[in-house]
N, C-alpha and C positions, 0 to 999 in steps of 0.2 A: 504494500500500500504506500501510495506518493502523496506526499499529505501538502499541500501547496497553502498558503498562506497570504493573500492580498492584502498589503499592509499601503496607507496611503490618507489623503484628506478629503476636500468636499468630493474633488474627483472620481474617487474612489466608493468610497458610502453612498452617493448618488441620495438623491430625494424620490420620494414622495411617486409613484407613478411611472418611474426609472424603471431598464431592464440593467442598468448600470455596463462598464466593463469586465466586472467580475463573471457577471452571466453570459458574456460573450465567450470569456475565455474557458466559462466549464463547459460549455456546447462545444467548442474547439476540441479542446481536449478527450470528451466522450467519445469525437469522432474520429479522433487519429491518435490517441493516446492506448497503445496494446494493453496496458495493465491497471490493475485497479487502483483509482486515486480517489480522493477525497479535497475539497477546501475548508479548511478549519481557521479557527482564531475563537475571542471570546465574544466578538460580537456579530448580530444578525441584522439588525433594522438598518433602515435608509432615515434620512435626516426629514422631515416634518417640517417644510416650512411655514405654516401656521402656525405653528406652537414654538418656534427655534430649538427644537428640542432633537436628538433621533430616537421617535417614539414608534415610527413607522413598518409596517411591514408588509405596505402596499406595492407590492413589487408589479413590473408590468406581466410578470409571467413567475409567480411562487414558488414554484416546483423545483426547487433546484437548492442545493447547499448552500446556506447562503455566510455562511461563518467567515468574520474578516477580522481583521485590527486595521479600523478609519475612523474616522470624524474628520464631522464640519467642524474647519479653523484649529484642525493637528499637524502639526508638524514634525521635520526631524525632533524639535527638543519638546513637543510631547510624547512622540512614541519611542526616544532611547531609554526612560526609565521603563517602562512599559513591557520592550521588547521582548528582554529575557523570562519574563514570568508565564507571557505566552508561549514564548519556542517550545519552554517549557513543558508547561499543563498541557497542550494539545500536538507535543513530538513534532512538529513542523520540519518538512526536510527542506521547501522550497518556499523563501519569501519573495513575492513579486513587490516590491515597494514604487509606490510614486509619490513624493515629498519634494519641499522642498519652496514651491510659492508662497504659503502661508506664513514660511517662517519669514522670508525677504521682506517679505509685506508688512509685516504687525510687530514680527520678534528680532528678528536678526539679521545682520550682515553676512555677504557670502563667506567671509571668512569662519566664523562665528558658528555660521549652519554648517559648514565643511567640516568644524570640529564638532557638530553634534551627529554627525554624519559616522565619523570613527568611532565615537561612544557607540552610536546604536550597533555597530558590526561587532566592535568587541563585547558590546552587552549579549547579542543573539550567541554568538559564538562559546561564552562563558556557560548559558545553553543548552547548546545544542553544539558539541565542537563538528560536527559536520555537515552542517546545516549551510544550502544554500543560497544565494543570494542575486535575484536581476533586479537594477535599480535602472531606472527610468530618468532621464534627465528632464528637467521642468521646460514644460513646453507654454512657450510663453502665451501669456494672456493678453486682451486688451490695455491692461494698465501698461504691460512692456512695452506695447508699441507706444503709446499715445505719452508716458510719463517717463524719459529717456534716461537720466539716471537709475531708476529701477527696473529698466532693459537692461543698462549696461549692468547690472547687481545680479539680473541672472544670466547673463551672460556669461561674470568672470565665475559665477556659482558650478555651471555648467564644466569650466575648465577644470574649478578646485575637483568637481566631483569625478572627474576623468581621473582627475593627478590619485585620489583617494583610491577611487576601485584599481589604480594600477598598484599603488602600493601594499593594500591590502587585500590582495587578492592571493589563497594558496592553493596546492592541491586538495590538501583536505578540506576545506571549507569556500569551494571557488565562491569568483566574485565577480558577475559580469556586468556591464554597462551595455544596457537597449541600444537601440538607435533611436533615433527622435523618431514619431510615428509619421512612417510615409504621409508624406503629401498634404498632410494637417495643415486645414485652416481655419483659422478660429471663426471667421464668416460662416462656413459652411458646417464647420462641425462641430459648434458649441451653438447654445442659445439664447447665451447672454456675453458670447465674446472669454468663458473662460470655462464654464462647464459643459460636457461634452453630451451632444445628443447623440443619436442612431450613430451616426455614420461615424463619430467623433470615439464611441465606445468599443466599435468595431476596429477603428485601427488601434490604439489605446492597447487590447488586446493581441492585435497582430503583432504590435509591437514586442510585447512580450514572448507570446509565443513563437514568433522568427528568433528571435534572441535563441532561446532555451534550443529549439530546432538545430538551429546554424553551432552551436559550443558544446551542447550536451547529447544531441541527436534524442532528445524528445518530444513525440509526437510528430507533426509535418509543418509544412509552411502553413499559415493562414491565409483562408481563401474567405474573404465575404462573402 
């Protein structure tokens, strides 16, 4: 059993009415993954935005594992204390993580997020010492484009986060970096310029799973 782990922020948790990226990628997976896996973490609901809460479990489609570690407005330096206790309780061999805007935006500097970046690996890894890891680099939002110094913040986020997965990356607990997802644009694939609709969840996913494909040879390419 491949126990996968989507760990991430609004992106990720999806609201209210979402089929999310997470669901994209356990449909991926069912269909080209040989063996038996599971998505685990300690939490299930999508975020509520009536209430600001994630009270939700209006999924566009329910049936499907919905176990994550995300929130609305979590970042690296919420979920590096967090990490380890999850890897933990539910054996996670593979964390998909997407982090990384929320903290630029409200909590920290790319520098700053880059070292909360190597807390979270060393935390999952203390863990779970074999525990894998594809981290997604922040795919910028409307605010990147339109507010230029915090383009240039994840911009130089993006290189820290390069410079990170190349140094912390071993055999036993590899450590790989996505590609940004094909062809993303925030026009077309978000619905407010920074949350991902249909199309936007689908590559989000692709992203992932061509990663894991292409370094681990698991599962296949992603085909929308």
């Amino acid at each position: 059993m491949l126990r996968f782990m989507p760990v991430g922020d609004s992106m990720t948790i999806g609201s209210a009415g979402e089929h999310t990226w997470r669901y994209r990628m356990w449909e991926h997976l069912r269909e080209t993954y040989g063996g038996p896996f599971a998505l685990v973490g300690p939490r299930e609901t999508l975020h509520d935005k009536a209430t600001d809460a994630p009270t939700s479990y209006e999924y566009a489609d329910p049936d499907f594992p919905r176990a994550h570690l995300a929130g609305w407005g979590e970042g690296w330096l919420h979920m590096a204390p967090l990490i380890g206790e999850a890897v933990r309780a539910h054996r996670a061999d593979v964390l998909l993580v997407s982090l990384g805007l929320i903290d630029l935006g409200f909590y920290t500097n790319a520098e700053q997020t880059a070292e909360n970046v190597r807390r979270f690996v060393e935390e999952a890894r203390a863990a779970g010492p074999r525990v894998r890891m594809v981290v997604l680099p922040v795919i910028p939002n409307v605010r990147a484009v339109d507010d230029a110094p915090f383009g240039a913040q994840v911009k130089l986020f993006n290189e820290l986060l390069g410079k990170a997965v190349a140094d912390l990356d071993e055999p036993r607990s590899p450590l790989l970096l996505a590609s940004p997802p094909r062809s993303y644009d925030i026009h077309l694939d978000t619905y407010d310029g920074t949350h991902p609709n249909a199309s936007g969840e689908h590559k989000i996913a692709a992203a992932f799973a061509d990663a894991m494909h292409q370094a681990w040879d698991v599962g296949e390419p992603y085909e929308a």
